[in-house]
C-alpha positions as CSV (number, residue, x, y, z in Angstrom):
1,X,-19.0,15.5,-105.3
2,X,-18.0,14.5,-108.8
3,X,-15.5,11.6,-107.1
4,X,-18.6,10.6,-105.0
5,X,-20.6,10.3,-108.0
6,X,-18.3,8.2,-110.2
7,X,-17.8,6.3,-107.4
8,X,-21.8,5.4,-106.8
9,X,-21.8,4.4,-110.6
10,X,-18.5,2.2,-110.8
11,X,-20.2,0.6,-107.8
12,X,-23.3,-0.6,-109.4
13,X,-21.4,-1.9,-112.0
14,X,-21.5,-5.8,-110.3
15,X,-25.1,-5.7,-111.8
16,X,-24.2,-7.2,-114.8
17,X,-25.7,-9.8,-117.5
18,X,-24.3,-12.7,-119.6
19,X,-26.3,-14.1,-123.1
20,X,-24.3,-16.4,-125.5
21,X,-21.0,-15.7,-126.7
22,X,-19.2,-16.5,-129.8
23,X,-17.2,-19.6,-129.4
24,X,-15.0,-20.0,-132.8
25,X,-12.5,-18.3,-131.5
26,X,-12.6,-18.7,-127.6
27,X,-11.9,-21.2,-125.2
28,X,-13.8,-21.8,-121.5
29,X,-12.7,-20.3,-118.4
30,X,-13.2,-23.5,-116.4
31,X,-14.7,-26.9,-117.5
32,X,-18.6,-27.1,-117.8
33,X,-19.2,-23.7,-117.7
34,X,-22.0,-21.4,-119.1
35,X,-20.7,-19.9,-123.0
36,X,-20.9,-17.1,-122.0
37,X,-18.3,-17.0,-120.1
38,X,-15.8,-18.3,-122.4
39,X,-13.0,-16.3,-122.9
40,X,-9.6,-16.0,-125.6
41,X,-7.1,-17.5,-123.9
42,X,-4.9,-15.1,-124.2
43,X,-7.0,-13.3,-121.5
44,X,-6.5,-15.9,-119.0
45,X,-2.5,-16.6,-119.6
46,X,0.3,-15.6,-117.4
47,X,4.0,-16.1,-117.6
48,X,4.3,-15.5,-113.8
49,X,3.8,-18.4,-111.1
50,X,2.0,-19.1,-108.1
51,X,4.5,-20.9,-106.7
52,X,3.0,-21.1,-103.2
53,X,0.1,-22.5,-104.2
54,X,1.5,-25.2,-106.1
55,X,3.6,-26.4,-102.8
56,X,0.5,-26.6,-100.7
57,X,-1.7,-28.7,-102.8
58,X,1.3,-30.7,-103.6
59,X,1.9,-31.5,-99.9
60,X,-2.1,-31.4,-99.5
61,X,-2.4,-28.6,-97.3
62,X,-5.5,-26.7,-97.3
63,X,-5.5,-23.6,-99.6
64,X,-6.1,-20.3,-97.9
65,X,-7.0,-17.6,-100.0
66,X,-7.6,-13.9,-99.0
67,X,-9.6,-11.8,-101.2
68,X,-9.0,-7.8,-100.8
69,X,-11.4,-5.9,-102.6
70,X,-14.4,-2.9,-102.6
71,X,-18.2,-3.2,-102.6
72,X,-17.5,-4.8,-106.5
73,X,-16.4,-8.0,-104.4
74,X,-19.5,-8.9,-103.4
75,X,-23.5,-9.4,-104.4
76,X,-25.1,-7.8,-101.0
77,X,-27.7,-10.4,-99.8
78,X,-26.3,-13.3,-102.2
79,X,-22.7,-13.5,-100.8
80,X,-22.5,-17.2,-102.3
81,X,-22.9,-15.7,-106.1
82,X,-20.3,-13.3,-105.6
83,X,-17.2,-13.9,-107.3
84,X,-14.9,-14.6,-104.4
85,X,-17.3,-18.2,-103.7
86,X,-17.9,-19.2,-107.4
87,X,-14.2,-19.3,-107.1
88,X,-13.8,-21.3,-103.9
89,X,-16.7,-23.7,-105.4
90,X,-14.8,-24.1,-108.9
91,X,-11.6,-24.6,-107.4
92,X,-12.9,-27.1,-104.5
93,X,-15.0,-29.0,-107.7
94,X,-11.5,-29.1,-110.0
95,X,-8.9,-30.0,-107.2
96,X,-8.8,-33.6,-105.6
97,X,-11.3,-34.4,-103.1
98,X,-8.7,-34.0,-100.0
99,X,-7.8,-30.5,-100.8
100,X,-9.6,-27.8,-98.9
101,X,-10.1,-25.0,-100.3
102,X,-11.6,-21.8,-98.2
103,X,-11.7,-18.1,-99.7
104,X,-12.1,-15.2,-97.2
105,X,-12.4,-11.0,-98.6
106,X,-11.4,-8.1,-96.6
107,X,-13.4,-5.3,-97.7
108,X,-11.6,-2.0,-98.7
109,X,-14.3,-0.3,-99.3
110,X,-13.6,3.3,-100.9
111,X,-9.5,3.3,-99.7
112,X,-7.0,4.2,-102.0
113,X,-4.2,1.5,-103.1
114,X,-2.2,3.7,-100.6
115,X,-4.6,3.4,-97.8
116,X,-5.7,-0.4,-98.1
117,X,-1.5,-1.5,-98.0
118,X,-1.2,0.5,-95.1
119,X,-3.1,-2.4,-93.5
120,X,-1.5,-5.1,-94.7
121,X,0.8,-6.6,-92.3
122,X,-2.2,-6.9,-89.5
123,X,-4.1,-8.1,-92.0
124,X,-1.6,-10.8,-92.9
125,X,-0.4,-11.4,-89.5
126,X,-4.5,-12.0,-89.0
127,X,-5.1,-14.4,-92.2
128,X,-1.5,-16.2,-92.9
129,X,-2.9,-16.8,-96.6
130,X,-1.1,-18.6,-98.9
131,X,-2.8,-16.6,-102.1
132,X,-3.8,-12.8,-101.9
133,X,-6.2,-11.3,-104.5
134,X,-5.9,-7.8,-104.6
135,X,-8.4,-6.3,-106.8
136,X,-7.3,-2.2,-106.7
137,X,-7.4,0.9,-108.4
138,X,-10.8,2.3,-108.9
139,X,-10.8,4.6,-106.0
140,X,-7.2,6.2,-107.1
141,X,-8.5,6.6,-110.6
142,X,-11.8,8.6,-109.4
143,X,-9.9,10.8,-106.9
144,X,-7.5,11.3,-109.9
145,X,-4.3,10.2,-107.5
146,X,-1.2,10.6,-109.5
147,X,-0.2,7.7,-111.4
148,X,3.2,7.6,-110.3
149,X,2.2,7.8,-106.8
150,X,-0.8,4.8,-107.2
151,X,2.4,2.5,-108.7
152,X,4.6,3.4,-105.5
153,X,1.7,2.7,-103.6
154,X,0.9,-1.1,-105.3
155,X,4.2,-1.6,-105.2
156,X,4.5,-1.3,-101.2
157,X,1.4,-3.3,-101.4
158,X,2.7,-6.5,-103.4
159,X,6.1,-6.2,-101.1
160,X,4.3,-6.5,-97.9
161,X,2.0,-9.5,-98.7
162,X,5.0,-11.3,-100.1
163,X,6.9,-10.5,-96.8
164,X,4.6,-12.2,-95.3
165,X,4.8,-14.9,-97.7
166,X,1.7,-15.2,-99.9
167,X,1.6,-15.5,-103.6
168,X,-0.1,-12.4,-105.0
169,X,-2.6,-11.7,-108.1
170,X,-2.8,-8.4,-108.6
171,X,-6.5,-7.6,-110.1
172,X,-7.2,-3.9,-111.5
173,X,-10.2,-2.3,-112.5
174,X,-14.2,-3.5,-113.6
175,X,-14.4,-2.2,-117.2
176,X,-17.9,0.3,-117.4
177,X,-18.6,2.2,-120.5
178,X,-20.7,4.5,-118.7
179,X,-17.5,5.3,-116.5
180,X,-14.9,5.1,-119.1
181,X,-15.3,8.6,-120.6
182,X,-15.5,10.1,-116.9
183,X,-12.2,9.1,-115.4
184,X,-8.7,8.7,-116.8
185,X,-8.4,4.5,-116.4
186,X,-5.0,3.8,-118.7
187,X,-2.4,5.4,-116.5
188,X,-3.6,3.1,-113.7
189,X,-4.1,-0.4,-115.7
190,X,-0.4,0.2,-117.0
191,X,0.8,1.2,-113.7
192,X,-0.7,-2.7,-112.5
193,X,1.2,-4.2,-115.4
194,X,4.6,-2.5,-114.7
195,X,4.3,-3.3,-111.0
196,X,3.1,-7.1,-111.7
197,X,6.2,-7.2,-114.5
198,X,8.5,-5.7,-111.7
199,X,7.7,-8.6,-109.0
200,X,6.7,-11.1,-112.1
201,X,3.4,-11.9,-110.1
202,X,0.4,-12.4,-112.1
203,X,-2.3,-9.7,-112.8
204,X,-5.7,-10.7,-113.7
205,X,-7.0,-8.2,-116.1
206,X,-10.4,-7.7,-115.2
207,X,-10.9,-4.6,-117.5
208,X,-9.8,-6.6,-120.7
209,X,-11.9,-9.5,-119.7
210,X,-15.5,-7.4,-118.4
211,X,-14.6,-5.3,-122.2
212,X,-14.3,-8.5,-124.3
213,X,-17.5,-9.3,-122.4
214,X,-19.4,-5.8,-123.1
215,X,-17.5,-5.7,-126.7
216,X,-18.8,-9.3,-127.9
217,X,-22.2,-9.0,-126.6
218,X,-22.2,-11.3,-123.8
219,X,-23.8,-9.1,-121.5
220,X,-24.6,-5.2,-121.9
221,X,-22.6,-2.8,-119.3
222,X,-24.0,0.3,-120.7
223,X,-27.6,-0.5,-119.6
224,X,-29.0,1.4,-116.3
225,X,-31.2,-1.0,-115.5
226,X,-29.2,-4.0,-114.3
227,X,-30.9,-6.5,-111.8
228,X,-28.9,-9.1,-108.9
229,X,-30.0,-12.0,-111.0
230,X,-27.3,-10.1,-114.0
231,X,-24.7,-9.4,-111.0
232,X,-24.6,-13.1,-110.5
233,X,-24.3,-14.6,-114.0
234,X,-21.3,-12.1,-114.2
235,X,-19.4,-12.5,-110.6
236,X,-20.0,-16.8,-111.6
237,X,-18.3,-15.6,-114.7
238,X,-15.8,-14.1,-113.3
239,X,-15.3,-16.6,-110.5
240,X,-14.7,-19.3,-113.2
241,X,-12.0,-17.2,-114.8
242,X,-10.4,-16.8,-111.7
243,X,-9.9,-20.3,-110.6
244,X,-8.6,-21.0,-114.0
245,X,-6.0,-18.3,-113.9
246,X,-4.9,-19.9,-110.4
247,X,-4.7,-23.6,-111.4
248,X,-2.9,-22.7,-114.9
249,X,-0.7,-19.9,-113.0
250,X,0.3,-22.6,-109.9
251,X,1.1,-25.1,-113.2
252,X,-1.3,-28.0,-111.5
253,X,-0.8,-31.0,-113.3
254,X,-3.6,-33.9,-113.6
255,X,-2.4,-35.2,-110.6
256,X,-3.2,-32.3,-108.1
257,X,-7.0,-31.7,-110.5
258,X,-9.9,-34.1,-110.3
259,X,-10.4,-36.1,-114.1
């Protein structure tokens, strides 16, 4: 009953706002965008590649993205805010006119990192993406799985999608104050990091980006009452961020972005 609960409030957690942020010290997660999504840039820097997606805008071949993620993925009756489109819209905006772009999300609702890679070579013998986002470990931290057991888990995860030759990003979990005190979240946000180290893919930290977010006053997590016009100033946020992270991590140059 207690998972279930967590689980309900995590959940709601995509109904989120964004006012101004302070911009001395921050840079933009993507050209034109709103302040408030502006971000350090240490927050949106990788070492790792994406080297995948570099070859198939290069050679001009449409980019095929696979999005695996929970209910947080999406805005229920406003699919086009939710994260997963802002990106495909930022990313079809910076790249050259000939590059198509298409973003597709396999829902995993409530499945464990465990459970969800147990479906991963259908899924990839299904989607043949070139770039998997796999946004995990909120269920395994609310059922309390064992932290060494969520890393073996991941790390099947990550081997089978690059198998089956995608790039991957991992992505781990929304940051929620109201959560934070509830379930144990460090064992499984260093658990990402050793595993994205380990296969030197990169991981988009979510929970450092929605805290610097909650932290600088961009937006207020803790409040109850959150609407879908919030949800969507947040997932455009965080769409922005995310097609950033791609175009710096696949090292496009000015001649594979629009000027």
């Amino acid at each position: 009953m207690k998972a279930k609960v967590l689980l309900s409030l995590v959940l709601l957690c995509g109904n989120l706002a964004a006012p101004l942020a302070r911009a001395g010290d921050a840079v933009q997660a993507a050209p034109a965008g709103p302040p408030a999504c502006e971000l350090p840039s240490y927050l949106l820097t990788t070492d790792s590649q994406l080297p995948r997606v570099a070859d198939a805008i290069k050679a001009g071949k449409p980019l095929e993205i696979l999005v695996i993620g929970s209910r947080s993925t999406t805005i229920p009756a406003s699919e086009d805010s939710s994260y997963p489109a802002r990106m495909q819209a930022i990313l079809q905006d910076r790249l050259l006119p000939s590059e198509t772009v298409h973003v597709s999300v396999e829902i995993q609702s409530k499945k464990t990192a465990e459970e969800a890679a147990a479906t991963f070579v259908k899924l990839m013998e299904a989607k043949r993406p070139t770039l998997v986002i796999w946004q995990t470990g909120t269920v395994d931290a609310i059922r309390a799985i064992d932290p060494d057991d969520f890393r073996g888990a991941v790390t099947e995860g990550v081997s089978a999608l690059q198998k089956a030759g995608a790039d991957v990003v991992l992505m781990n979990l929304q940051y929620s104050p109201r959560t934070e005190t509830m379930i144990s979240v460090p064992p499984y946000l260093d658990n990402m990091r050793v595993v994205a180290q380990e296969h030197d893919i990169p991981l988009f930290d979510r929970f450092a980006i929605m805290r610097q977010w909650n932290d600088q006053g961009q937006f207020d997590l803790f409040s109850p009452s959150r609407g879908p016009e919030l949800a969507k100033q947040v997932h455009d946020c965080l769409g922005r961020a995310l097609a950033q992270f791609v175009i710096d991590a696949a090292h496009l140059g000015p001649a594979e972005q629009q000027n």
